[in-house]
N, C-alpha and C positions, 0 to 999 in steps of 0.2 A: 457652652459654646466650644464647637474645638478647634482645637492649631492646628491649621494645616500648614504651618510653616515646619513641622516636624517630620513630614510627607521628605522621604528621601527614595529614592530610584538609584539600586545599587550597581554601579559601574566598574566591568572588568576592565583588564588590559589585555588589546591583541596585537601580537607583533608583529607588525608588515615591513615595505619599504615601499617607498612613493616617490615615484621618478615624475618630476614635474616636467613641462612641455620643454622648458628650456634646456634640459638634459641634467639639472639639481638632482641629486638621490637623497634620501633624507629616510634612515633608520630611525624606526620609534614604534609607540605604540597608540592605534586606534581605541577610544573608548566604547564597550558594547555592555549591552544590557544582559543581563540574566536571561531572560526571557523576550523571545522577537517579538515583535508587537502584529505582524500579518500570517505567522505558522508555529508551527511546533519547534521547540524548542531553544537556544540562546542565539543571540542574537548574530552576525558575523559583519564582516567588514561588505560584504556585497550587500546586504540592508541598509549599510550607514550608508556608503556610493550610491544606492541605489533611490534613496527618500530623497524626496523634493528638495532638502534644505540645500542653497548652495553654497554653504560651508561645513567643514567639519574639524573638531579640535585633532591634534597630533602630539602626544609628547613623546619631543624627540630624545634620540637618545642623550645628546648632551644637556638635557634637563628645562629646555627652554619647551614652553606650551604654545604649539603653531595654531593657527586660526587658516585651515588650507582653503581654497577655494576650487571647487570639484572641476571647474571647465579649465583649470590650468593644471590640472596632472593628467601626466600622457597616460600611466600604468601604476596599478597598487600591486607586489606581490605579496601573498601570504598564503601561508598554509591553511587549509579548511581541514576537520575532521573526518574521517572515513565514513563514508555512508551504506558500508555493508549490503552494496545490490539495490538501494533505496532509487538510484536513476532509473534502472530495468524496471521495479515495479511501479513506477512514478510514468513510463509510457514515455521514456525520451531514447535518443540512441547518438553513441559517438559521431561525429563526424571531424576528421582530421583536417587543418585547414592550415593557411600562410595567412598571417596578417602583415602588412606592411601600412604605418602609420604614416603621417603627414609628415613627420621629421627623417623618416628614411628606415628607421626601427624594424627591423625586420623579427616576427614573434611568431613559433608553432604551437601547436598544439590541436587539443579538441572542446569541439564546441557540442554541447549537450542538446542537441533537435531536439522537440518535440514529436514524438510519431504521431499528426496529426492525418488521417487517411486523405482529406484533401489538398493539402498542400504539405508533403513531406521534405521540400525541400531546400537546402542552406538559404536561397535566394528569396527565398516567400520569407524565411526565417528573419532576413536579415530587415528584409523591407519591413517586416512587422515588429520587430520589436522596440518594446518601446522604454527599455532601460537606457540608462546613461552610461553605466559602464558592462562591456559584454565578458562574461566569464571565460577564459580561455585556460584551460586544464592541461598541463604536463605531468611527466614524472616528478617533478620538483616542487611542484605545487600549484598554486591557481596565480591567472595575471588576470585582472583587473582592467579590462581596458576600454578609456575614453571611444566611445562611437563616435564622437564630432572629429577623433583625430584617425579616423578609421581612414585610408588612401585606398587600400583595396583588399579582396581577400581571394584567396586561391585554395580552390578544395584539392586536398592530395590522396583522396582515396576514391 
């Protein structure tokens, strides 16, 4: 017979920040898998934001392990890894935007379209997607941010 109580799923740590709705910041780290469970390779923080579960743990930096709840953080930041031209051959293209959240947050950056030939543009984009949190890419890293606290967005290119 065997044990499958020995079945362990080995979990890194990713370090973000998580600004909840009420303006909390909260330094720590996201736990992620080895290996993503829908594409190639480990797993990242916009898999964990992005899976149905609506919570996810946090240890924060002062040692204490949060239990977040995905519909009360306005924005995650963190670094993703370099993906080497992988958007270009993946058939998506920048588009520069303003977002401005329900608390007043005002965030740039770009957002990765899909070059879809019938509908190429932010507005089809935005109606359709069907994540929770939308990826917004700067020089500084990726924001993470809640679509429910989306107020408006302004393309700047």
């Amino acid at each position: 017979m065997d044990n499958f109580g020995d079945l362990h799923i080995e979990k890194f740590r990713y370090p973000v920040v998580v600004t909840m709705v009420d303006g909390a910041r909260i330094v720590g780290d996201m736990f992620v898998q080895s290996i993503a469970p829908f594409r190639t390779g480990s797993e990242e923080p916009p898999d964990i934001l992005n899976d149905p579960d609506d919570y996810f743990p946090l240890a924060a930096a002062d040692g204490d392990t949060l239990l977040i709840a995905k519909d009360h953080v306005a924005e995650v930041e963190a670094v993703l890894p370099e993906r080497d031209g992988e958007e270009m051959l993946a058939g998506v293209r920048p588009t520069v935007v303003e977002v401005v959240l329900s608390n007043g947050l005002v965030l740039g950056g770009s957002v990765l379209l899909p070059a879809h030939v019938d509908r190429p543009r932010l507005l089809d984009y935005l109606n359709r997607v069907s994540e929770r949190f939308l990826t917004l890419q700067s020089t500084e890293g990726v924001r993470l941010i809640n679509t429910r606290l989306i107020g408006r967005v302004r393309p700047l290119d």
